[in-house]
C-alpha positions as CSV (number, residue, x, y, z in Angstrom):
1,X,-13.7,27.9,-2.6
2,X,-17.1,26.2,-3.4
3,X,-17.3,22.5,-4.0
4,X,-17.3,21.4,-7.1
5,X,-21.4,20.8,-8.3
6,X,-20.2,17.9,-11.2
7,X,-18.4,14.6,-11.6
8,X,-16.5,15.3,-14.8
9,X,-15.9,19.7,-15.4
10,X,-13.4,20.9,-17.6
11,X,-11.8,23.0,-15.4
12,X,-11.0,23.1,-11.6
13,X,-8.7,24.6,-9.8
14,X,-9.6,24.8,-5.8
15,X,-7.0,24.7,-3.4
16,X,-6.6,21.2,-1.4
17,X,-7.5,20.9,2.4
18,X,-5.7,20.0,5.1
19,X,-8.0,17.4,6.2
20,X,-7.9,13.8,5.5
21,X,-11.0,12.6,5.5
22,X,-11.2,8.5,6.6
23,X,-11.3,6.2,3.6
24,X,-13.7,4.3,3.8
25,X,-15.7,7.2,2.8
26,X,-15.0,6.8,-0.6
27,X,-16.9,3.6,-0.2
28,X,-19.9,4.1,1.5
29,X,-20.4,7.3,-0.4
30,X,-20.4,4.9,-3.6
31,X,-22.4,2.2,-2.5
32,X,-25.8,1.7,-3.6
33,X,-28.1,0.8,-0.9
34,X,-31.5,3.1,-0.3
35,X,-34.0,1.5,-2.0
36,X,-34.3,-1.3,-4.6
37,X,-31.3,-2.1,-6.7
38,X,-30.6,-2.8,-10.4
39,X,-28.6,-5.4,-11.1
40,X,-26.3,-3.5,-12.6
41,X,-26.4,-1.1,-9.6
42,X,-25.7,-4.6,-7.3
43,X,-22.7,-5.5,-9.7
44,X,-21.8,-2.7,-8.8
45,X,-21.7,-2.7,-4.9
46,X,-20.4,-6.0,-5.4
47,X,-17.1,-5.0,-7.2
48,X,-16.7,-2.4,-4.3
49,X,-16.8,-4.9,-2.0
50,X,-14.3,-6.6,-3.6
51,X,-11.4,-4.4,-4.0
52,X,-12.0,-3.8,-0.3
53,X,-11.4,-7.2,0.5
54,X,-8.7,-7.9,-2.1
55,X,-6.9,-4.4,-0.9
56,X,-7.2,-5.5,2.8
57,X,-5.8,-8.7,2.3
58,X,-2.8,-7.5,0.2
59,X,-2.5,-5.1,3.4
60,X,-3.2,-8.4,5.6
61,X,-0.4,-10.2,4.0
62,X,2.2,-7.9,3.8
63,X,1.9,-7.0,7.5
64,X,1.9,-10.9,8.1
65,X,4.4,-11.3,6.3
66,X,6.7,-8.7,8.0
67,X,5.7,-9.8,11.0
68,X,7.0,-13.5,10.7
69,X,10.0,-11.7,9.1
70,X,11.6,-10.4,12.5
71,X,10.7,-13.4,14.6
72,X,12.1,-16.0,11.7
73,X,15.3,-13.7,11.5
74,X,15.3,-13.4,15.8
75,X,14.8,-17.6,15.5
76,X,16.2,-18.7,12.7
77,X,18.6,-16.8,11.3
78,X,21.5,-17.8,14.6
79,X,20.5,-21.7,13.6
80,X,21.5,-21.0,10.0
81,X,24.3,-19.7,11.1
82,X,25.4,-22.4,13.6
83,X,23.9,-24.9,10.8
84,X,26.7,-23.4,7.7
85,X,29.6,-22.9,10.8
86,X,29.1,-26.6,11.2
87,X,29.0,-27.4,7.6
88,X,32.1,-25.1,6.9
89,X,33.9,-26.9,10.0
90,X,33.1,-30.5,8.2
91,X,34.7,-29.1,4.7
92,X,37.6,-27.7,6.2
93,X,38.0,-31.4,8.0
94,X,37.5,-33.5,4.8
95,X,39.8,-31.1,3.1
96,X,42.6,-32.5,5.6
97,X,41.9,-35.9,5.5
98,X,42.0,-35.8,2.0
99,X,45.6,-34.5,2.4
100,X,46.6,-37.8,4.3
101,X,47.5,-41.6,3.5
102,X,45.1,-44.1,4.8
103,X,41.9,-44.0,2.6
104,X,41.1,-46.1,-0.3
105,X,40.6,-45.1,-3.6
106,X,36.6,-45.7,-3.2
107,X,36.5,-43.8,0.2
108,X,38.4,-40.7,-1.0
109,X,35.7,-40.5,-4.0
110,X,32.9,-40.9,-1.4
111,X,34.6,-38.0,0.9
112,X,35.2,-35.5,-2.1
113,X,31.7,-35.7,-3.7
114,X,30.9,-34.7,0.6
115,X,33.6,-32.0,0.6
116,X,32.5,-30.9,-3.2
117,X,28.8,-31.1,-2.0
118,X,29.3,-28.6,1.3
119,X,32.1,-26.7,-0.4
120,X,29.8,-25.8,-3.4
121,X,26.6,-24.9,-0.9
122,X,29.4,-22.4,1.2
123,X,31.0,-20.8,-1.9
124,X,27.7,-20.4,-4.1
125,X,26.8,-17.7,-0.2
126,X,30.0,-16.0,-1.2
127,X,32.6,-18.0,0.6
128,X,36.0,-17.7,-1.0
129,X,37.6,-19.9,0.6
130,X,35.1,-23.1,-0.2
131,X,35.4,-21.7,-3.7
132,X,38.9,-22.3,-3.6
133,X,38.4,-25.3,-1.7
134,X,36.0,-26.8,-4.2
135,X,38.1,-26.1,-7.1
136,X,41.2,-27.9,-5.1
137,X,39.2,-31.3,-5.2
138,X,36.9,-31.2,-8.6
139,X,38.4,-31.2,-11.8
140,X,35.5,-28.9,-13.3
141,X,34.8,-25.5,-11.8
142,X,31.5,-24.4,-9.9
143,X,30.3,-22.7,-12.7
144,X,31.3,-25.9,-14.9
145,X,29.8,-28.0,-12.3
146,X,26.4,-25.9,-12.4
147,X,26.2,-26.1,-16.3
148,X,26.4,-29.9,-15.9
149,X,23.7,-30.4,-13.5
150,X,21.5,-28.1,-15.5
151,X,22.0,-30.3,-18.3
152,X,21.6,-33.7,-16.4
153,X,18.5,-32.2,-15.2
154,X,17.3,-30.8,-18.6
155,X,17.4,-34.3,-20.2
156,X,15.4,-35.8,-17.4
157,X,12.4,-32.8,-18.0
158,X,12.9,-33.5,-21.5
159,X,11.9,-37.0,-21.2
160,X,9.5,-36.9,-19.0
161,X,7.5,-33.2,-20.7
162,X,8.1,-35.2,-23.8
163,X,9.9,-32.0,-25.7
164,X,12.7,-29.9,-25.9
165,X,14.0,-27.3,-23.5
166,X,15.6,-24.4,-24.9
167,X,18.5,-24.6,-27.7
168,X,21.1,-27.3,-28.0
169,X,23.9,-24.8,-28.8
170,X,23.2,-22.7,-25.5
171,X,23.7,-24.8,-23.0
172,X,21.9,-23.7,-19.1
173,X,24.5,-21.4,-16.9
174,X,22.6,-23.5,-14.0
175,X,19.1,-24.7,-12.2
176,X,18.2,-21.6,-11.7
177,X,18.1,-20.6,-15.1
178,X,17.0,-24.2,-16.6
179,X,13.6,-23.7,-13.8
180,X,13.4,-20.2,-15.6
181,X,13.5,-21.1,-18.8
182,X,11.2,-23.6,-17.9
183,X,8.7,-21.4,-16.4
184,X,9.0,-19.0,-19.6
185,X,8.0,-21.9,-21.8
186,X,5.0,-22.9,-19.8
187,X,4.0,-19.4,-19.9
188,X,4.6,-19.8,-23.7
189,X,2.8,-22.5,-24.2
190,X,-0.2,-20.6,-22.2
191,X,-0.1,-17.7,-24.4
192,X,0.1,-19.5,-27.7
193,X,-3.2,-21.7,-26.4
194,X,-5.0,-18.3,-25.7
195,X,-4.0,-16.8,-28.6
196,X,-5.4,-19.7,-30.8
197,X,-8.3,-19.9,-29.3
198,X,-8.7,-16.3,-30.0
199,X,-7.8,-16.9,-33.1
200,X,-10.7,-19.4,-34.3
201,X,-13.0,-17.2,-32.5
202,X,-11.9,-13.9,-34.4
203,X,-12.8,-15.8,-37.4
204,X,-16.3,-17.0,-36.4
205,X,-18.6,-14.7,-38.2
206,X,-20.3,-12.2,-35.2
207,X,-23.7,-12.2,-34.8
208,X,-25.3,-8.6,-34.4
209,X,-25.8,-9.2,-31.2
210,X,-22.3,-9.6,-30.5
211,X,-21.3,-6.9,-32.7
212,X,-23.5,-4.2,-30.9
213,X,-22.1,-5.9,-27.4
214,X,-18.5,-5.6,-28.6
215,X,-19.5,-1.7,-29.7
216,X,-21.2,-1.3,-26.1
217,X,-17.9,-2.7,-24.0
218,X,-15.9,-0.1,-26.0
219,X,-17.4,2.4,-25.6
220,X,-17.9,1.9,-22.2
221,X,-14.2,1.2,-22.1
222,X,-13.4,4.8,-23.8
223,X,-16.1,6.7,-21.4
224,X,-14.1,4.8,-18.1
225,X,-10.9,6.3,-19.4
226,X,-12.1,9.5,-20.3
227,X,-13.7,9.6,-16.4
228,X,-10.5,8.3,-15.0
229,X,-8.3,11.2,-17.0
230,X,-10.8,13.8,-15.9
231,X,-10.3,13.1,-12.2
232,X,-6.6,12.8,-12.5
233,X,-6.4,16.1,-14.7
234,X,-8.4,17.8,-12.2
235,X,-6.0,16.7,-9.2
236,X,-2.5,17.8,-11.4
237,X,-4.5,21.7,-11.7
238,X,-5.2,21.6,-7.6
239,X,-2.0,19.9,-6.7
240,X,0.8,21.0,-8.8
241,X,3.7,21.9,-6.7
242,X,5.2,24.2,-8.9
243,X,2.2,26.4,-8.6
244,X,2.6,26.6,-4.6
245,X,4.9,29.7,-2.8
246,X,4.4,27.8,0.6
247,X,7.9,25.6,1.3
248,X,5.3,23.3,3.4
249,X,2.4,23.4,1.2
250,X,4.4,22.2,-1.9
251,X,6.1,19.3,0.0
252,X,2.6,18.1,0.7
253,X,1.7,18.8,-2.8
254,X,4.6,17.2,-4.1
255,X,3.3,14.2,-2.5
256,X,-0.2,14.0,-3.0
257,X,1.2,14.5,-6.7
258,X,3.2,11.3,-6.5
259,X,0.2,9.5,-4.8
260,X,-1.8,10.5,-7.7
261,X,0.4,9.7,-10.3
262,X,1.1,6.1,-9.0
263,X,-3.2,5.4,-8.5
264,X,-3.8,6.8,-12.6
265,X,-1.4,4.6,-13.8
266,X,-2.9,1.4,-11.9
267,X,-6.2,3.0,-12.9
268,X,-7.3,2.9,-9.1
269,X,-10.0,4.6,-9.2
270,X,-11.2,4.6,-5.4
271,X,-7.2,6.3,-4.4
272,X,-8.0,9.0,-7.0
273,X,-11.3,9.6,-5.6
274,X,-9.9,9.0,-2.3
275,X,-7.7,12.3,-3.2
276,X,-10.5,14.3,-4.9
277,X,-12.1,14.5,-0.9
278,X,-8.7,15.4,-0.1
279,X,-8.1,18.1,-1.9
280,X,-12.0,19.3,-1.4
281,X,-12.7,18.9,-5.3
282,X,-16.2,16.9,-4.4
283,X,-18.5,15.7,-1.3
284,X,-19.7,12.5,-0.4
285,X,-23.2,13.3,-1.1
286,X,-21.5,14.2,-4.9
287,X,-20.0,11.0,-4.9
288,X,-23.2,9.5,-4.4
289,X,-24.8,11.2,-7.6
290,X,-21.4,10.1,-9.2
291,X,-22.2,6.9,-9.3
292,X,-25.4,6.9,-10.5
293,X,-24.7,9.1,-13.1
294,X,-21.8,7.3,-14.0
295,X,-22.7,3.8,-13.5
296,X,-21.4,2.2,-16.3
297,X,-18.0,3.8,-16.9
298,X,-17.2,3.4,-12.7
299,X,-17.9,-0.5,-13.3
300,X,-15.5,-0.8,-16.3
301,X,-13.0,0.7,-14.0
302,X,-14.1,-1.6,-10.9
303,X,-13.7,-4.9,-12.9
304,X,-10.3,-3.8,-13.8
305,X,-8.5,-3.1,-10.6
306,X,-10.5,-6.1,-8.8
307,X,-8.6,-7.9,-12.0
308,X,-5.2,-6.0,-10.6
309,X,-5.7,-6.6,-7.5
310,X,-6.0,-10.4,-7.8
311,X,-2.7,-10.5,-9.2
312,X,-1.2,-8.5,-7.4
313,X,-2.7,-10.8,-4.4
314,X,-1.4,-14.4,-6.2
315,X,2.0,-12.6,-7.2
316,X,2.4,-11.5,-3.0
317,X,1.5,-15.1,-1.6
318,X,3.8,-16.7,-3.9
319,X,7.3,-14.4,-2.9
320,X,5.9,-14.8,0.7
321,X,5.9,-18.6,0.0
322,X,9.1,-18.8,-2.0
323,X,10.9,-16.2,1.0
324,X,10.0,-18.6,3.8
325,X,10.4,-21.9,1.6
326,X,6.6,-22.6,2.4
327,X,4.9,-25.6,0.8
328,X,3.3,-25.5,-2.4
329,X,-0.6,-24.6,-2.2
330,X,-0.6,-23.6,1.5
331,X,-3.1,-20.9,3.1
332,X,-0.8,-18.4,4.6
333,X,-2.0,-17.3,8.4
334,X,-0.7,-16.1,11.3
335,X,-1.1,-20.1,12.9
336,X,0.6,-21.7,9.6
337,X,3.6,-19.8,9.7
338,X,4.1,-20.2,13.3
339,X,3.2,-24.0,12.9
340,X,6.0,-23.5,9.9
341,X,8.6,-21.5,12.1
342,X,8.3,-24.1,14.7
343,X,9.0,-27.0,12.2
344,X,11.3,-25.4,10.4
345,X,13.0,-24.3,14.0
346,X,13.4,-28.2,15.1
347,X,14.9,-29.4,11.6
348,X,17.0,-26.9,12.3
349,X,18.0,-27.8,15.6
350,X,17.8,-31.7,14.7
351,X,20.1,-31.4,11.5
352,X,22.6,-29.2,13.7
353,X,22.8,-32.1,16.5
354,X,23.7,-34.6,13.7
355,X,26.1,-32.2,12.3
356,X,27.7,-32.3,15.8
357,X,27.6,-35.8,15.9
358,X,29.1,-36.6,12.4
359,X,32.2,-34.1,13.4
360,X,32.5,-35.9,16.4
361,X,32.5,-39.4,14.4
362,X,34.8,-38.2,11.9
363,X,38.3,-37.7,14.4
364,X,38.5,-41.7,14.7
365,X,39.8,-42.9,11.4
366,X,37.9,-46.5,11.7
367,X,34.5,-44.7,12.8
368,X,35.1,-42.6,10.0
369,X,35.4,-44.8,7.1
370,X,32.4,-46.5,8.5
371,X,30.5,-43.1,8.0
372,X,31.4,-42.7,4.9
373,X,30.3,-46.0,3.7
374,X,26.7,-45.1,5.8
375,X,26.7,-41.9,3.7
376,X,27.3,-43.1,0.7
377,X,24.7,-45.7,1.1
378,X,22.1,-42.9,2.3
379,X,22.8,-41.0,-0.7
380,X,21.9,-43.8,-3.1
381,X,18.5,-44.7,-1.1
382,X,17.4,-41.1,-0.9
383,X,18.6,-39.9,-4.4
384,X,15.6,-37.6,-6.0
385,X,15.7,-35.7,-9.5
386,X,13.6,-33.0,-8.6
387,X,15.6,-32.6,-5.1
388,X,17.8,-30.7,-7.7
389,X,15.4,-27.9,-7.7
């Protein structure tokens, strides 16, 4: 089957390869680089260069990310375990003493707001039996409870964001939804901004300048997704399973099909490509003419996924930051999160050591009722709002 001679025919129907050719390819067949340069052609390069970088950081990340996955679970997750054995064995305790004379009034309030406190932690994880436990000693249920916080907490972000958080008549189910809600309505507030501003500049009047600019970017949008359908509609004709007698054949088909149909919708132009040289559909040195011919209409679609990719960048680092309870703003590397692990590894360690102690405390009735007045006082001096969140 000959190779295809241009970018965009109507019609193509060769049958793929078996070869996978490497994929960087796609790039350097692209890239602009014998000669002098336009700028446009160096724009160009540039936004290659950039979803290269962006793609093999989202790799980077991931990887990372996995990676400090199985040695936090192999180091961490026994402490955790240790850490709510230990709380669990201090609820159970309290939930006794509770049962006996011997306590004042004061001290049984300070040891049920403890009891409440770890019983709430265990049953919100699924524990029953600190659900049951919880309910025994509060007069409002953990749902109840929950509501109330989030509405403590909502009048303390009122005051302080000087407006109103959601509706008066719909109270919050908990934190979690009040710091969603909240989120939302910064998001909100965001959109309305942009929209305004887009507004008062919709009703400038355009100069012609702008006008022909505006007519240029659309059309130049149009001729990118036009270029972008081609390519895709030329890989459904050489790839369609259906059309394929071969058991094997089809079931790569079928997935080259679902790699296709994942990069059009992203409109990822280089994975499309990527597939053309696949499937034999074009050549490098066709890619090369490609891009000259198509310069403009190969940039529109550039600036967009280098635009995708970013998000899709910030929207990774922040679940890889809220997963392993990083702090806010920090550069994630291989020597943070170990710096991290080990931090978080002696907290751990520390906090389990004091647990120890406290249930060690707690069995002599005088040493107790001293703790509790020491705990009661630490929880005044170390009282924060936003430790809510």
């Amino acid at each position: 089957m000959p190779l295809q001679t241009s970018l965009f025919p109507d019609e193509q129907t060769p049958t793929p390869a078996a070869t996978t050719p490497p994929a960087g390819l796609v790039l350097s067949a692209l890239k602009f680089g014998a000669g002098p340069m336009s700028p446009a052609q160096k724009r160009f390069n540039q936004l290659l260069n950039q979803t290269e970088t962006l793609a093999k950081k989202i790799d980077d990340t991931r990887k990372l990310a996995d990676a400090h996955r199985r040695v936090a679970e192999r180091t961490l997750a026994p402490l955790e375990k240790e850490r709510t054995a230990l709380m669990r064995q201090m609820a159970v305790w309290l939930d006794g003493r509770l049962q006996r004379k011997g306590l004042s009034a004061k001290q049984k309030n300070i040891a049920r707001e403890i009891l409440c406190h770890l019983a709430a932690q265990l049953a919100s994880a699924g524990d029953d039996a600190m659900h049951a436990i919880y309910a025994a000693h509060n007069k409002k249920s953990l749902a109840e409870q929950e509501k109330a916080d989030a509405a403590d907490m909502k009048m303390f972000m009122e005051d302080v964001l000087g407006e109103k958080m959601g509706d008066d008549d719909t109270p919050f189910e908990s934190l979690d939804d009040l710091l969603r809600a909240s989120m939302a309505k910064m998001q909100e507030k965001a959109a309305a901004d942009e929209a305004a501003r887009a507004n008062r500049t919709s009703k400038r009047k355009k100069s012609a300048a702008q006008l022909k600019a505006e007519a240029a970017a659309s059309a130049r949008t149009e001729d990118a997704t036009g270029a972008l359908r081609t390519i895709y509609r030329q890989l459904v004709s050489a790839l369609h399973p259906d059309r394929e007698t071969n058991p094997q054949e089809q079931l790569r088909k079928t997935a080259l099909m679902k790699e296709a149909n994942a990069a059009y919708e992203k409109r990822d132009l280089l994975t499309l490509l990527q597939l053309q040289l696949r499937a034999e559909l074009l050549d490098a040195s066709q890619m090369a003419s490609m891009a000259k011919e198509k310069l403009a209409a190969l940039t529109a679609l550039l600036k967009d996924r280098v635009q995708v990719l970013n998000a899709e960048l910030f929207s990774l680092e922040a679940e890889v930051a809220q997963e392993f309870n990083l702090p806010l703003f920090s550069t994630l590397s291989a020597s943070f999160l170990h710096r991290h692990l080990t931090e978080t590894e002696l907290d751990l360690r520390e906090e389990i050591a004091l647990m120890k102690e406290d249930l060690a405390v707690v069995q002599d009735d005088a040493r107790f009722k001293r703790w509790l007045k020491q705990q009661h006082a630490s929880a005044e001096d170390n009282f924060d709002p936003i430790d809510f969140f």
